[in-house]
C-alpha positions as CSV (number, residue, x, y, z in Angstrom):
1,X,148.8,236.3,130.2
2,X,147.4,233.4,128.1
3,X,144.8,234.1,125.7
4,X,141.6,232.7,126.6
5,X,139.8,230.3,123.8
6,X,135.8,230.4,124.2
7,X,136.0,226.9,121.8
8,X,138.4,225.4,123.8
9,X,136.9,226.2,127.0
10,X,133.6,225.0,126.1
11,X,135.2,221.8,124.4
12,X,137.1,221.3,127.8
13,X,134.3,221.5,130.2
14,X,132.1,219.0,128.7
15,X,133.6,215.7,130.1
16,X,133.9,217.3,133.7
17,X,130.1,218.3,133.7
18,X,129.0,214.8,132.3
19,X,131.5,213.1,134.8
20,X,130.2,214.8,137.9
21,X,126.3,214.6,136.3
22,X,126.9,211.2,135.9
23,X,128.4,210.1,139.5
24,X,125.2,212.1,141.0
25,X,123.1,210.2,139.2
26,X,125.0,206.5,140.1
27,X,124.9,207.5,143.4
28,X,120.9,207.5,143.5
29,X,120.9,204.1,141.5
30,X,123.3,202.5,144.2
31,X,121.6,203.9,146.8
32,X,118.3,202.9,145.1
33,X,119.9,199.1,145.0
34,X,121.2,199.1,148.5
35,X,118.5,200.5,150.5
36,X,114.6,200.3,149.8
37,X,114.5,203.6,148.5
38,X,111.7,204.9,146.1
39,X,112.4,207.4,142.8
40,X,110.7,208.4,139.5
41,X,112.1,210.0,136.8
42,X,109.4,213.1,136.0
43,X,109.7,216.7,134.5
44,X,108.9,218.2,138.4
45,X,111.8,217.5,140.8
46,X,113.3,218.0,143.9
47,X,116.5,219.5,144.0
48,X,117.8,221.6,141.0
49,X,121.2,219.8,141.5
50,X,119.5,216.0,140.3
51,X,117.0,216.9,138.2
52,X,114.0,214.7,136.7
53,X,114.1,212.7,139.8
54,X,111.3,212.9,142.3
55,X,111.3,210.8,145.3
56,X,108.4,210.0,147.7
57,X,110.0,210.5,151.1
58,X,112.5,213.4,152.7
59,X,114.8,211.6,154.5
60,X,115.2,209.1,151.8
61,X,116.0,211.5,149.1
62,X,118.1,213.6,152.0
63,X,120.2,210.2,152.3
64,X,120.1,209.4,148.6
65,X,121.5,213.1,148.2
66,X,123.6,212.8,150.5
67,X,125.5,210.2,148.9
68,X,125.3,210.8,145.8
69,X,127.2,213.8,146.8
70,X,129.8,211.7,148.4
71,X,130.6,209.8,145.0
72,X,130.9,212.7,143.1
73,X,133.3,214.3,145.8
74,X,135.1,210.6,145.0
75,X,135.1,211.1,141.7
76,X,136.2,214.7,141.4
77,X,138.9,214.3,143.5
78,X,140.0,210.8,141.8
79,X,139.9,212.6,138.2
80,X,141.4,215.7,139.4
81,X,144.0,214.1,140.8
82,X,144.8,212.2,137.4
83,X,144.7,215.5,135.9
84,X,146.9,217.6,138.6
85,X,149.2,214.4,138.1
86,X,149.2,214.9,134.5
87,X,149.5,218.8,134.3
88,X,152.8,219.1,137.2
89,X,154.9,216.2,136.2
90,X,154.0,215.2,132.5
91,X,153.6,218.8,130.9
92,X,155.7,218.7,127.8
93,X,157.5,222.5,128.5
94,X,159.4,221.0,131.4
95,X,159.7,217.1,131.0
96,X,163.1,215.6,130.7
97,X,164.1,214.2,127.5
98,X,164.6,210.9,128.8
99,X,161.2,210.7,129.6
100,X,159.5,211.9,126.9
101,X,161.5,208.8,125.2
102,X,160.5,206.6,127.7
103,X,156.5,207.6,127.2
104,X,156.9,207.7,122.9
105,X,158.2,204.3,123.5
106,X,155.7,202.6,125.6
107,X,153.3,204.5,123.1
108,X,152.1,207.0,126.1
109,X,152.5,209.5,124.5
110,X,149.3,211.0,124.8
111,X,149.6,211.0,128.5
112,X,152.0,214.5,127.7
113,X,150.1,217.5,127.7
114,X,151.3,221.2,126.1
115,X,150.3,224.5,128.2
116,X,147.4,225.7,125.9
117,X,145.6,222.5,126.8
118,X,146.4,222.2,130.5
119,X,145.7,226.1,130.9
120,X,141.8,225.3,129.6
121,X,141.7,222.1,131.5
122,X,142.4,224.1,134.5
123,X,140.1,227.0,134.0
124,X,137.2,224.2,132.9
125,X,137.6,222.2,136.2
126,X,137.6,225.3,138.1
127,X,134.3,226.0,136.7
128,X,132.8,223.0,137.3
129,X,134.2,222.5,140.9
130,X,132.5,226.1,141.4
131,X,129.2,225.1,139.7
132,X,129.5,221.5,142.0
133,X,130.0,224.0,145.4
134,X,127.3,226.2,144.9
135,X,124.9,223.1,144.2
136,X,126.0,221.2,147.2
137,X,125.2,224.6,149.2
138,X,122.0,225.2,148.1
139,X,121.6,221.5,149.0
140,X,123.1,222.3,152.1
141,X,120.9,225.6,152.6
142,X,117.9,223.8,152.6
143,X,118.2,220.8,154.4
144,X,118.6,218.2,151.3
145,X,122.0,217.0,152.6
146,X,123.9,216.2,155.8
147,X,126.9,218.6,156.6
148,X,129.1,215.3,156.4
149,X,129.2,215.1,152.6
150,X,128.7,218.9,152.3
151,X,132.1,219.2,154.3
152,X,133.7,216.7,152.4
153,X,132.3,218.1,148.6
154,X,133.9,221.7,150.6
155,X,136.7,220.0,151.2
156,X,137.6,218.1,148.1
157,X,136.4,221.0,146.4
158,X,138.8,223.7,147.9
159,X,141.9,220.6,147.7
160,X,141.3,220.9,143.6
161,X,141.0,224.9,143.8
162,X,143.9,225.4,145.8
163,X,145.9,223.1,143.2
164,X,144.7,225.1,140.1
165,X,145.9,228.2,141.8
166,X,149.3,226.5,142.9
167,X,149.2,225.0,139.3
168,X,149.0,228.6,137.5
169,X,151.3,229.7,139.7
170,X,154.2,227.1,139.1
171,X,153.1,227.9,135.4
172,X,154.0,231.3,135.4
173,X,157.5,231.1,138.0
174,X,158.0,228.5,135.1
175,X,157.3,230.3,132.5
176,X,160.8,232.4,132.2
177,X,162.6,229.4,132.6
178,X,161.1,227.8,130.1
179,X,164.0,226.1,127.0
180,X,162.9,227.5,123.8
């Protein structure tokens, strides 16, 4: 069992909250840009999952929702896939020689990742693809946003849980195999 760093953890899960706050927020603006589509930024809001905006119809800010939800479910799964990328084929405890050469060389190095730092990567992700499913159900709940992008936020959602689970459990088959 790996010993759990509060630090790390918290250091970890900053980018993925920014990230995913971030694509919510771009998806209002686009929406705002492509469709005639009313907001103001204010201390009383909507919907707990974009706060300071208030909008001045339903359906708009149901749409709005709606899609900012869908570029966030992009972007999770586009950065979580970098990541799962990163953590099964470029984790240092089991990459070949020959390609840790090949990565010094091309000075991509940083590209190779050791277990402490993939272990709170995972657990931080994890978090925040929780924290991103219970906000898109309480969206859901009460009518803020069609089951279309709550399905695919679901979706994308349980796609990166079920790889941090297959991810920590290749780690720990791994683990006794491991070259000292």
């Amino acid at each position: 069992m790996r010993k759990v760093s509060l630090l790390k953890s918290l250091d970890e899960v900053i980018l993925p909250l920014v990230l995913l706050l971030g694509a919510r927020y771009f998806g209002v603006f686009i929406y705002a840009l492509i469709t005639p589509f009313q907001f103001t930024f204010s201390s009383n809001f909507d919907l707990a999952s974009l706060p300071f905006i208030k909008c001045t119809g339903e359906n708009a800010l149901r749409a709005a929702n709606s899609f900012s939800w869908g570029l966030t479910a992009g972007v999770l799964a586009l950065v979580f896939g970098f990541i799962a990328f990163r953590n099964l084929y470029l984790h240092e405890d089991w990459l070949h020689p020959k390609q840790a050469t090949h990565l010094h060389k091309n000075r991509m190095d940083h590209l190779i990742i050791n277990s402490r730092e993939a272990f709170h990567q995972g657990l931080s992700w994890g978090l925040v693809v929780l924290i991103s499913m219970l906000f898109s159900l309480a969206d859901f709940v009460t009518g803020f946003l069609s089951s279309l992008a709550f399905g695919t936020i679901v979706s994308v959602s349980a796609s990166v849980l079920a790889l941090l689970l297959l991810g920590i459990s290749r780690d720990s088959k791994l683990e006794s195999k491991k070259v000292e």
